[in-house]
N, C-alpha and C positions, 0 to 999 in steps of 0.2 A: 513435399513430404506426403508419404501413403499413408492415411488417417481410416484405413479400412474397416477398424475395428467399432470405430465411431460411427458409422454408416448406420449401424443397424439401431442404434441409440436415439431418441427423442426428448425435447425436453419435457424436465420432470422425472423423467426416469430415476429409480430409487437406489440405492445400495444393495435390498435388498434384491431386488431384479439382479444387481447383477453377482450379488451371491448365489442366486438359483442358476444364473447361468455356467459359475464356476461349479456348483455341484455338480448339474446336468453333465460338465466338461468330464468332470472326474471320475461317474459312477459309469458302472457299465454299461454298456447300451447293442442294441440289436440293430438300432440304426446305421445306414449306410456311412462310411467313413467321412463323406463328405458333410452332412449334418453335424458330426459330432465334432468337428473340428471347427467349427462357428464358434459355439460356446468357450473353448478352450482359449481363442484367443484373446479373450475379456481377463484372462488370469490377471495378465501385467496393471490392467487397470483395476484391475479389485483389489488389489495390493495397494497399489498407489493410493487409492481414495483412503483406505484404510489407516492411511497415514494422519490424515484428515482432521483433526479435532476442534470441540468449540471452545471458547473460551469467554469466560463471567467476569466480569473487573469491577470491582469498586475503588472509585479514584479516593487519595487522599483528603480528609473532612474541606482545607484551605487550596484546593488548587486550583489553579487560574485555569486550568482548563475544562472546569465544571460549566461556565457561561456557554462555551460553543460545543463542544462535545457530551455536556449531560453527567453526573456521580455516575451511574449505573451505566456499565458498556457491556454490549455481545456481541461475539464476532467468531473470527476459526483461527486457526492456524493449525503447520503442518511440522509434524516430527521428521527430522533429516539430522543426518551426520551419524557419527557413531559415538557421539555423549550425547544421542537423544534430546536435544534440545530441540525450542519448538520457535519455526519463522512466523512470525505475522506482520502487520501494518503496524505501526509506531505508535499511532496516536490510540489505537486502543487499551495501549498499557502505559500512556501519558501519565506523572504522577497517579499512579495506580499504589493503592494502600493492599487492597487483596484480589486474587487471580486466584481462577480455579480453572481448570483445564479435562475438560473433559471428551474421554474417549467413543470412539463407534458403539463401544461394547455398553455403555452409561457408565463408567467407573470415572467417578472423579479425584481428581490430585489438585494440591495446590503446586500453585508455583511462584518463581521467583522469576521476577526482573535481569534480564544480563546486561542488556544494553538496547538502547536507543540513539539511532542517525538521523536528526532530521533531513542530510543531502537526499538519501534515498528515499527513506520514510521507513525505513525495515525497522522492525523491534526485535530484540530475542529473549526467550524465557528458560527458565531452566525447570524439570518438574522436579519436586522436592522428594518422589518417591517414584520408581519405577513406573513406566506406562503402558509397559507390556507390547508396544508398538513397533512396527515394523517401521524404519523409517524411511522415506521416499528418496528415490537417485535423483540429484540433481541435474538438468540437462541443459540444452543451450538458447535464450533466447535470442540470440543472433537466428537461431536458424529458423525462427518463427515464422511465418509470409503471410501477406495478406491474401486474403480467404480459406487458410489453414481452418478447419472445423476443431476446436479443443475441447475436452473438458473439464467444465467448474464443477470445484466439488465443495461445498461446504460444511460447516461442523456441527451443523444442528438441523432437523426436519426432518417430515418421510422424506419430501423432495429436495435432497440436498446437493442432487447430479443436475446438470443439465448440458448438453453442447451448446456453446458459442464458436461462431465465425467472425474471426479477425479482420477489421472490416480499416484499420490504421493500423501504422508504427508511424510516429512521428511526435513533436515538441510539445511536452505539454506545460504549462505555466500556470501553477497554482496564485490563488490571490493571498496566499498567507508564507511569500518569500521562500517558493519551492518552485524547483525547474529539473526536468528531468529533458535531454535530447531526444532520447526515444522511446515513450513509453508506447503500451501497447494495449489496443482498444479493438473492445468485442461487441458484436451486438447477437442475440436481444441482449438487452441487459436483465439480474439480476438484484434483488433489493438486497440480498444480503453478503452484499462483494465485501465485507471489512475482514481484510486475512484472509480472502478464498483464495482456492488453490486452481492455476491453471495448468492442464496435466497435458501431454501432447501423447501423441498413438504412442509412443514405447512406454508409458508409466512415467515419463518424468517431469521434475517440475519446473516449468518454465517462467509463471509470472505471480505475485503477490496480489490481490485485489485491493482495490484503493479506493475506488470513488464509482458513481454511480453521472453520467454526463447527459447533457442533452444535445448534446455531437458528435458524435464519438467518428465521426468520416473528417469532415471539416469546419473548423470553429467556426459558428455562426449560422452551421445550416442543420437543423432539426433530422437526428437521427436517435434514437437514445441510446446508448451502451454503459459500458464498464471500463475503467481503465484499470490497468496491471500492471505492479512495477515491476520491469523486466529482470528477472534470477541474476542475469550477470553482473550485474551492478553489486552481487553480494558477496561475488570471489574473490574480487580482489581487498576487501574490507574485512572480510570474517573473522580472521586468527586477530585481528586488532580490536574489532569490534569485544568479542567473548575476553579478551586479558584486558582491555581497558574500559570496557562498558560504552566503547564510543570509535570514532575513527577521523584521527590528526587534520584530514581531506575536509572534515565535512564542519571545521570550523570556520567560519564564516563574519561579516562583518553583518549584524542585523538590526533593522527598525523596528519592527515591531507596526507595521502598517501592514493592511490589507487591502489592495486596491487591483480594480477592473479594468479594462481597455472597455473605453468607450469612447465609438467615433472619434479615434483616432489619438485617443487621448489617455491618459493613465486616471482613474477617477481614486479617489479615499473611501472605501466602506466601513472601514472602522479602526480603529487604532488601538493597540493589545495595552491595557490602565495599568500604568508603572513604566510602560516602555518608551523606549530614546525618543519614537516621533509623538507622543503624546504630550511627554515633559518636552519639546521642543513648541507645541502650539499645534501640529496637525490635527485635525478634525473630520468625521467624515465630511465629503461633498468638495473637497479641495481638489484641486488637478495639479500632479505634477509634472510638472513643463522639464525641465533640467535636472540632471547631478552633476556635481562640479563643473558646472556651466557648457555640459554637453546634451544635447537635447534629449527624449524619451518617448519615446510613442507605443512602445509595446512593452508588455510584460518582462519577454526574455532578453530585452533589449536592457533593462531599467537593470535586471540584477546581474547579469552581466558585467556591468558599469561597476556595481556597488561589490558584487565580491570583486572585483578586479583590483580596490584601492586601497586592500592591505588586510590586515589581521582585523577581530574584533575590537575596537577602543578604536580604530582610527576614523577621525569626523570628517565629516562630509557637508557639503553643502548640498540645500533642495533650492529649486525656484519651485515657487507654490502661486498657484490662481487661489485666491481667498476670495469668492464672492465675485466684486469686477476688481480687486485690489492685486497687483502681482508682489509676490517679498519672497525674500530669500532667508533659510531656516539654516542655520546649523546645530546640525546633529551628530552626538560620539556615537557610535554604534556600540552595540555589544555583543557577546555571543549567547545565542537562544537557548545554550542549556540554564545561563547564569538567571534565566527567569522562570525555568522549572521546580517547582517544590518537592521534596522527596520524602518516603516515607521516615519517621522520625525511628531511631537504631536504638533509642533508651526507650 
């Protein structure tokens, strides 16, 4: 892919630089035809960014996901489609009581909740009043490649631009029962990846921002990046996601355990209080050896296993290391929204 436009771009670089470049594109000039036609082709991307916005959340007073995500979230997300609705990361409108959504221009909107996927991790908002925003074309991250130069734009800062170079596409395996085949990882990375927007040379948007890594080449060896849940993963979900607040795919059999691959092993960091492996006896510091008496050594190995053996409610067996003691747990699973709290409708 010819990312030529992006050549002349370094990181940091601002909006504003490149509104001046779009004016400079527009006004008249005495310069030679070849200088003026530099600036002109930033249009696609000054549009795109444009799209951009930050978003404010305050979670619900009781929600369970104040412990690891914080009451108080900021983050971005990007206006696409033609009901203006805005993409971001999931977890930053997680039991969310109020969302304000604010534009390039400073003009704030609230907004509403559409839906939330844990398979992908996408959230959708709706604004409650016009945003006056152009919204960005979707485009393809299949056609993404490693070492494409893209870029991030986010919804708050002078420096809310930067280019990253896609440095993986490959499996990434969250410790809180998330697994994506192919996401897609940049480096340098960014501290404020929550819902940034990854733009490719034609203005489109290719990946959602998610996390902040300290691998982003290959697990276990020190690079730092960004990872980005890949746009396509939203196509085939969207029209079900927006009418049902969710999508049929992304119901799941779930513990409610958070656990790491360590030396070869699957380790417990902590267990979500209410949830199936908590009431079951797991504990941080446990290893899980088996599910249903087939063995486990890796993350995308272990859920695999577990969405494979049916709908949420259907139980499972662990073998768990306790200490030097091995036992076997069984657990009903359920499904992760049925432990979400929601803003109260009276």
């Amino acid at each position: 892919m010819d990312l030529h436009p992006l050549r002349f771009l370094r990181a940091g670089v601002s909006c504003a630089l490149l509104a001046v470049l779009s004016a400079n594109a527009a006004a008249p000039s005495a310069a030679p035809a070849e200088s003026r036609e530099t600036p002109a082709s930033y249009q696609h991307l000054v549009e795109a960014t444009g799209a951009v916005v930050g978003l404010k959340v305050r979670a619900i007073a009781n929600a369970r996901s104040v412990q690891t995500l914080g009451a108080e979230r900021s983050g971005s997300g990007v206006v696409f489609g033609t009901d203006g609705l805005v993409l971001t990361i999931g977890y930053l409108i997680l039991e969310a009581d109020d969302v304000q959504i604010v534009t390039a221009q400073g003009r704030t909107v609230p907004g509403a909740v559409v839906a939330y996927d844990h398979a992908t991790g996408f959230g959708l908002l709706k604004p409650l009043a016009p945003l006056d925003v152009k919204p960005i074309e979707l485009g393809s991250s299949s056609k993404v490649d490693v070492l494409d130069r893209l870029l991030v734009a986010a919804g708050f800062g002078d420096e809310n631009l930067s280019v990253a170079t896609v440095v993986a596409k490959r499996v990434f395996a969250g410790y809180w029962e998330y697994l994506l085949d192919e996401a897609i990882f940049t480096s340098p990375p960014r501290a404020d990846f929550g819902g940034a927007a990854l733009i490719n040379g034609e203005g489109q948007l290719v990946g959602i921002g998610s996390l902040f890594v300290m691998d982003a080449v290959t697990p276990g060896e020190r690079l730092p990046g960004n990872m980005f849940v890949p746009i396509d993963l939203l196509k085939p979900v969207l029209a079900e996601m927006i009418s049902t607040g969710k999508q049929h795919g992304g119901r799941r059999p779930w513990l409610g355990v958070s656990s790491v691959e360590q030396d070869g092993r699957l380790k417990v960091l902590r267990v979500s209080a209410d949830g199936p492996a908590e009431k079951a006896g797991l504990a941080p510091g446990d290893i899980i050896l088996a599910l249903d008496g087939e063995s486990v050594e890796s993350l995308p190995a272990f859920y695999r296993k577990l969405w494979a053996v049916g709908k949420p409610g259907t139980e499972v067996t662990l073998k768990v290391l306790k200490g030097t003691e091995v036992r076997e747990y069984r657990i009903r699973s359920i499904d992760r929204l049925e432990m979400i709290r929601r803003k109260p409708t009276i």
